[in-house]
C-alpha positions, 0 to 999 in steps of 0.5 A: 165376263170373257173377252170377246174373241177374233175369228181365229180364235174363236175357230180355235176355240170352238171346241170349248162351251162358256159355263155359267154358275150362279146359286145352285145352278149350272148354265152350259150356253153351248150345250143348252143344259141347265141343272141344279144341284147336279140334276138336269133341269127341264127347261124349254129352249127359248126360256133357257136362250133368254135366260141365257141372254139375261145372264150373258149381258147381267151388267145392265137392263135389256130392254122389253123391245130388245128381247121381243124383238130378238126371241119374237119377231113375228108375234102379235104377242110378243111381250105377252110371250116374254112375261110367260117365259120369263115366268117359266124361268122364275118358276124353274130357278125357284126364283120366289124372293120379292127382295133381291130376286135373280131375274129382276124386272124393271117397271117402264124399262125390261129385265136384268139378271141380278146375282153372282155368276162365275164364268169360265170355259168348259170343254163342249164334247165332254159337257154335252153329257153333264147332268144327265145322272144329276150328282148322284154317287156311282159304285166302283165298278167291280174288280172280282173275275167274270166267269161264262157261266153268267154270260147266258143270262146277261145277254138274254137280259140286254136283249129284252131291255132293248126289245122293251125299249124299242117297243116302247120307242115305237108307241110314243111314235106311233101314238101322235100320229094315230091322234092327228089321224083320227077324226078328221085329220086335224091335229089335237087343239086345245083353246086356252081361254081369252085373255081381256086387255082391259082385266075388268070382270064384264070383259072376262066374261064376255071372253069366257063365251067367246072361248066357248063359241069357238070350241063349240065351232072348231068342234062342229068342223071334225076337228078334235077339241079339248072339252071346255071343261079341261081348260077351264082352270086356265082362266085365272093363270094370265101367261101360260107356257104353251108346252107345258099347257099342250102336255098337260092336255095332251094337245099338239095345237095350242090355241089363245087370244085376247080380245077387246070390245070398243063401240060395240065391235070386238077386236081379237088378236088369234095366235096358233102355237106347235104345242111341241116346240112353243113355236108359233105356227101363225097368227092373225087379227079378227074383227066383228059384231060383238053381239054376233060370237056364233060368226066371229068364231065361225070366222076364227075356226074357219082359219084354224081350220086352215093353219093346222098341220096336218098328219105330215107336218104341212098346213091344210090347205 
């Protein structure tokens, strides 16, 4: 690894990126750009920053209360979370080996990256670009004279290049405003189906009706809702990265929970989370009759209701 380095140099050095290369990928830490191949891997940033982590400190185990603690603080979910990156990052690195895997998880103990990497230092300014064309091969560019005769039609092109692209800049903005405004003023949710502590089939679900009940509730208070029907295929899939689960169903919200049933009450941990970015916007515990969904739900939507941004990017209040 490379050494650590004192205030001065490190100023000296702030120009320069550590870059990694393990297998067939290419880890910029400073510019968070992974590809392979040559090809610009999407990755989202806290699973790129762990992996980061994991690669950085590859000389033993980081402990599962390490990283919780590190990437989140706050969360009632915290591990739950972890195991959903880490599994991002497996899925992303192709990492399927059940024998000798990249990313190793340790029973009773964390995560370790596990192959060979070198390290070296790359300049920050001229990284920052690396990927973004893969290691796609570029035509010389040619030497042959330019006459005027082709200066008319080059520019007429160049400008409606530029018109098709600001109007298409222009519709990707435009379109999730006109969502979060529509209907109510509450942005786009999508509940995930409820997560069982125990796994056992009577809890599954006791959870699948209680995600019913609760899109049935949010609905019931003008907000728009992903129908039930679109997020069922989500049941069998325990971690579920949520900006992958928000793009697939066109959702800026994302809601999900896990539930547990003890002497006849029910205790249900509720996360929100900005399906943009996978941060979380707020969470919180609920408790009631677990014979009574219709008002736990009513409770748990009543907050959502509050916690959704709104149309400018505040709460509601």
């Amino acid at each position: 690894m490379l050494p650590k380095l004192n205030y001065r140099a490190q100023r000296t050095m702030s120009h320069f990126t550590v870059i990694y290369e393990f297998d067939r990928f290419r880890l910029d830490r400073k510019n968070q750009r992974l590809t392979r191949d040559g090809l610009l891997v999407s990755m989202p940033g806290k699973s790129l920053s762990i992996l980061a982590a994991l690669i950085e400190h590859r000389d033993k185990v980081i402990s599962t209360e390490k990283l919780v603690n590190a990437f989140y603080p706050k969360s009632l979910f915290g591990e739950e979370e972890l195991t959903g990156e880490i599994l991002t990052i497996k899925r992303l690195l192709d990492d399927t080996s059940k024998t000798a895997p990249m990313v190793r998880t340790i029973l009773g103990q964390g995560y370790q990256f596990d192959a060979e990497v070198n390290e070296y230092l790359g300049d920050s300014a001229s990284d920052q670009n690396f990927g973004s064309r893969g290691a796609e091969s570029h035509p010389e560019p040619s030497t042959a004279p330019r006459t005027g005769t082709k200066s008319g039609p080059m520019i007429g092109i160049a400008v409606g290049a530029i018109l098709v692209i600001a109007i298409g800049v222009a519709i990707w903005k435009f379109l999730p405003r006109t969502l979060s405004n529509s209907g109510g003023g509450g942005s786009q949710v999508a509940v995930l189906p409820f997560q069982s502590l125990t796994g056992t089939a009577t809890d599954d679900s006791f959870n699948n009706s209680l995600t019913t009940a609760l899109i049935d509730s949010l609905g019931k208070r003008n907000l728009q809702v992903v129908p039930e029907s679109s997020v069922q295929s989500y049941i069998a899939n325990g971690a579920v990265d949520p900006v992958t689960a928000g793009r697939d169903l066109g959702a800026q919200v994302i809601v999900r929970g896990m539930a547990q049933r003890l002497a006849g009450r029910i205790l249900v941990k509720v996360q929100l989370i900005n399906a943009q970015d996978g941060s979380q916007i707020w969470s919180n515990g609920f408790e009631g009759d677990s014979k009574d969904l219709a008002g736990l739900s009513f409770k748990i939507s009543e907050k959502i209701g509050q916690g959704l941004p709104s149309a400018n990017g505040t709460e509601q209040p």
